[in-house]
C-alpha positions in Angstrom: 63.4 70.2 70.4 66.4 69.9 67.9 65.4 70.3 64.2 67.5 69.3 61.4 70.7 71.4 60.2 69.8 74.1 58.0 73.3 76.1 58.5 77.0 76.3 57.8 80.1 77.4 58.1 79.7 80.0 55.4 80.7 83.3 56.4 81.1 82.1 59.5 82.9 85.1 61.4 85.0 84.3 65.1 84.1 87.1 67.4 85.9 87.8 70.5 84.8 89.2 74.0 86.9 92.6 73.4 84.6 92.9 70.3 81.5 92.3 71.6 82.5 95.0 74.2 83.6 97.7 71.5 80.4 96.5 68.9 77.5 96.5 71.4 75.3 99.4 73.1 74.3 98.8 76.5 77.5 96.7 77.6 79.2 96.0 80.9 82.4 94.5 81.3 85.4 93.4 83.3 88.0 94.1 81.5 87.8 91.6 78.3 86.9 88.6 80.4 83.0 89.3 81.2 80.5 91.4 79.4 76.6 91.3 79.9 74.5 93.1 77.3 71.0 92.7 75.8 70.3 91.3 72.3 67.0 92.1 70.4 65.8 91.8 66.6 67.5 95.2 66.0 71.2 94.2 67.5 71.5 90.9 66.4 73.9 90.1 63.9 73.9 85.9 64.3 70.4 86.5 61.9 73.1 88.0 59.3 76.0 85.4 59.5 77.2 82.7 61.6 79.4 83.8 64.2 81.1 81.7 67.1 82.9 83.5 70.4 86.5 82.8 71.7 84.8 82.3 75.2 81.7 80.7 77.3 78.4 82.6 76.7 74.5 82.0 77.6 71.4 83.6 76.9 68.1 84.1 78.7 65.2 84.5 76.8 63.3 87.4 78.1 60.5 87.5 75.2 59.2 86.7 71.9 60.6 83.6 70.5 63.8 82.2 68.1 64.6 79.5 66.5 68.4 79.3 67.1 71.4 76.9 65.2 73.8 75.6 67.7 76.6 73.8 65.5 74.2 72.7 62.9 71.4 71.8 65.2 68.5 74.0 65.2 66.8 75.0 68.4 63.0 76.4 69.6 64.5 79.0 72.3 61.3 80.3 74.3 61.1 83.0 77.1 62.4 81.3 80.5 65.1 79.3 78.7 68.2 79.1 79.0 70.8 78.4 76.2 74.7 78.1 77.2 77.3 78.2 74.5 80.9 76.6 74.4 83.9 78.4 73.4 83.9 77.9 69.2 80.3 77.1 68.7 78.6 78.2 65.4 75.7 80.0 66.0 73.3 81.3 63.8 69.8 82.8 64.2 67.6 81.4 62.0 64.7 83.6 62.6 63.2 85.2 65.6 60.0 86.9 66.6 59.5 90.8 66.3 59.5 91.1 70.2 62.5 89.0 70.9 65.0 90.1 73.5 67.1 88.2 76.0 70.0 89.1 78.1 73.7 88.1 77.0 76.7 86.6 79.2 79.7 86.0 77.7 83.1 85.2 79.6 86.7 84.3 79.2 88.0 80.8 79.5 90.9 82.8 82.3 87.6 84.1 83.9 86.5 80.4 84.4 89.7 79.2 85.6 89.7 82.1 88.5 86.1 81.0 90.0 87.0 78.6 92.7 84.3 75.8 91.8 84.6 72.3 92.8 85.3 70.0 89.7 82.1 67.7 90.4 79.9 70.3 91.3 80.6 72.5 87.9 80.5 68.9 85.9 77.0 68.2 84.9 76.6 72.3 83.5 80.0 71.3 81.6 78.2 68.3 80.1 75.3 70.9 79.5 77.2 73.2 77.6 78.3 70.5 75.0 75.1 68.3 74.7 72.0 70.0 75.9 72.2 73.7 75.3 68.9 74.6 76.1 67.7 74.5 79.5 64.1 75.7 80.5 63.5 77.2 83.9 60.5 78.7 85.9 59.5 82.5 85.7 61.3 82.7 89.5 64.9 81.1 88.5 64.6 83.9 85.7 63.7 86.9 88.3 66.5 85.5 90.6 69.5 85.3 88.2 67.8 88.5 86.4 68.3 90.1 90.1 72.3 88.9 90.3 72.9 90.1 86.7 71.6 93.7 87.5 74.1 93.2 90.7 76.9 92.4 88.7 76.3 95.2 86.1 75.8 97.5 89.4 79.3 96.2 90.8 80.8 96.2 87.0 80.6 100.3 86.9 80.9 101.0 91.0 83.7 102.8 91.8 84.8 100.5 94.7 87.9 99.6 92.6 89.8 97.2 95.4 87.8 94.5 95.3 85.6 94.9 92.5 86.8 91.7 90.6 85.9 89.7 94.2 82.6 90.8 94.3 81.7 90.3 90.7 83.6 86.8 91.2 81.1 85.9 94.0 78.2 86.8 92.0 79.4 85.2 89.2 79.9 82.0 91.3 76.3 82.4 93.2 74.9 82.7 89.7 76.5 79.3 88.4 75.3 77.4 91.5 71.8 78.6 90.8 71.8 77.0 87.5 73.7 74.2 88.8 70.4 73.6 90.9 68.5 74.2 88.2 70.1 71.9 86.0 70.0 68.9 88.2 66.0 69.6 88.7 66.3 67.3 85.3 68.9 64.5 86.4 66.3 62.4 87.9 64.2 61.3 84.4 67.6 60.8 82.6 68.4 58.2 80.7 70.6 55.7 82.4 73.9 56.9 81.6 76.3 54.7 79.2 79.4 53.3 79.8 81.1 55.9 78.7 79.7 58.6 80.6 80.2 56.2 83.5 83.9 56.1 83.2 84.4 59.8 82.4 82.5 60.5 85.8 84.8 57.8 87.9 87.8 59.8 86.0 87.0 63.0 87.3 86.2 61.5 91.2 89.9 60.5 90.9 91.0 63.4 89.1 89.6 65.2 92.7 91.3 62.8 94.5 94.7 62.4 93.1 95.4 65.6 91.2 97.9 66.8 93.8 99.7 63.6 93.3 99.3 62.7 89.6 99.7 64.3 86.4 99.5 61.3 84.4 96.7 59.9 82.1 98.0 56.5 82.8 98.0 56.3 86.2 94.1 57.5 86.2 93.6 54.4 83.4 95.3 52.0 85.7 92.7 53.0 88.8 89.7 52.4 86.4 91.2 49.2 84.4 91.1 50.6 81.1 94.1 51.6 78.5 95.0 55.2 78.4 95.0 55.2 74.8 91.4 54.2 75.6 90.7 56.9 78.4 91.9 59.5 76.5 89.5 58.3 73.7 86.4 58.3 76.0 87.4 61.3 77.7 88.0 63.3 74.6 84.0 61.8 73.4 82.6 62.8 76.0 83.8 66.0 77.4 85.7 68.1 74.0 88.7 67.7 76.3 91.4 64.9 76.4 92.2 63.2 79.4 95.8 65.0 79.6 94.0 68.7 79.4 91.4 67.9 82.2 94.6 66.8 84.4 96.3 70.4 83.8 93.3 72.3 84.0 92.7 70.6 87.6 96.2 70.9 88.4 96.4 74.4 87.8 93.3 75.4 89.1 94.5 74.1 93.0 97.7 75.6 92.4 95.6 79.1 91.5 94.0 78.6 95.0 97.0 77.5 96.9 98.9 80.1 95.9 96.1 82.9 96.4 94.7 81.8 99.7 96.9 79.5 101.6 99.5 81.4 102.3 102.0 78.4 101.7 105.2 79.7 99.5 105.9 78.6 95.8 108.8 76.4 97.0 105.7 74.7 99.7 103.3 74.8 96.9 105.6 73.1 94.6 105.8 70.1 96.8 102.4 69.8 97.9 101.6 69.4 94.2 104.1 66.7 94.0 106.9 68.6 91.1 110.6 67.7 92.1 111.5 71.2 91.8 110.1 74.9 91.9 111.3 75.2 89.0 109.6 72.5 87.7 106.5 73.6 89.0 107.2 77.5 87.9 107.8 76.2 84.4 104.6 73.8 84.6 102.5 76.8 85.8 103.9 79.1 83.2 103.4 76.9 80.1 99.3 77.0 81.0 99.0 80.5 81.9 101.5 82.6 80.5 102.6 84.0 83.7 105.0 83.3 86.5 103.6 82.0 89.8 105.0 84.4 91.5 103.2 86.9 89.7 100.6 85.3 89.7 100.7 85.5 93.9 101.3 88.9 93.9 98.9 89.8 91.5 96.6 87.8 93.9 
């Protein structure tokens, strides 16, 4: 599928999810942190310049085909594909068909960190995003999540203003599982995976376990027998992410649901994710989402 690298970084321009909302015709959005539109010969401006989006995005190829530069790599993109972007990516359009069109998701990092998804159930779309962008589907998987997105846009301009974000959340959520499904359809011809791939999988099966006990890369390297210096090494290979940034991610995201849904207080939360202090914890919480806990729980 991949083709050699026939692009750059010239002219490469960063394009936010704010912008896409202000630029594009046909957009829906929550707020800046999820948008849906649809992309065609006329409205694409990757076949200009390189561009590369401060969030997650994915296309679906509705018709007519593309051949599409994902950091350097070219891609055949076909209808009934799907091709997910990570946060930073160059990508260019190297040329397309006269008929092409496909729908366009693009979301926030914060939007991410709000869907309650279990870690290992979210992992092998992760891995996706980074090495195998394109994923091919059947005409159904298209009409199904085609059926959710026109949900989502329905929900994204209903009036019912209270709990709105919940609903789009759950359709969001229902989406991701159905190409979570789809995704593992592939699992079975794999290659065997390498040692690397091996250990980053054993670290996040503890980081499930232990993340309301430990915060610290080197207790994970001690459980798996390896060096942290060499953890964070594989960690960082295999994933984009070091070892430390997957433990405060995790972390944060159970105190997100904790202090959203269980009705515990800060001070309870605070223990039950093993700080000394609330303070500890209120600082902790702060420094990775630039807000308070107890906003964050009323806000909730």
């Amino acid at each position: 599928m991949a083709e050699s690298p026939k692009t750059g970084r010239e002219n490469l321009r960063k394009v936010s999810i704010s912008r896409i909302k202000k630029e594009m015709s046909d957009v829906f959005y929550l707020s800046d942190d999820l948008i849906i539109t649809t992309l065609d010969t006329q409205r694409n401006t990757t076949a200009e310049y390189p561009i590369s989006i401060d969030g997650f995005s994915a296309i679906i190829m509705m018709s007519g085909e593309a051949t599409v530069s994902i950091d350097m790599v070219n891609y055949q993109v076909k209808p009934n594909t799907i091709v997910f972007f990570n946060p930073d990516t160059i990508i260019r359009t190297v040329k397309c068909s006269s008929n092409a069109a496909a729908y366009v998701l693009a979301f926030s990092k914060s939007f991410v960190n709000e869907i309650q998804i279990d870690l290992s159930t979210s992992l092998p779309v992760y891995m996706r995003f980074g090495k195998a962008p394109v994923l091919q589907v059947t005409q159904q998987d298209v009409d199904e999540i085609r059926q959710l997105f026109q949900l989502i846009k329905t929900m994204l301009k209903s009036d019912k203003e209270r709990y709105r974000h919940e609903i789009i959340r759950t359709l969001f959520t229902t989406a991701f599982y159905i190409i979570t499904e789809i995704n593992q359809r592939e699992l079975p011809g794999e290659q065997k995976q390498g040692r690397c791939e091996v250990i980053f999988n054993r670290f996040v099966e503890l980081l499930q376990k232990y993340n309301t006990q430990e915060r610290n890369v080197s207790f994970y390297a001690k459980q798996l027998d390896i060096t942290p210096k060499y953890l964070s090494s594989v960690v960082k290979e295999v994933s984009g992410k070091t070892a430390a940034r997957w433990i405060d991610e995790s972390v944060i995201l159970e105190a997100k649901a904790l202090l959203k849904y269980s009705g515990l207080s800060i001070q309870e939360i605070a223990y039950k994710l093993n700080f000394s202090t609330q303070s500890f914890f209120g600082k902790y919480f702060k420094q990775h989402t630039g807000t308070s806990p107890s906003r964050y729980k009323r806000k909730g």
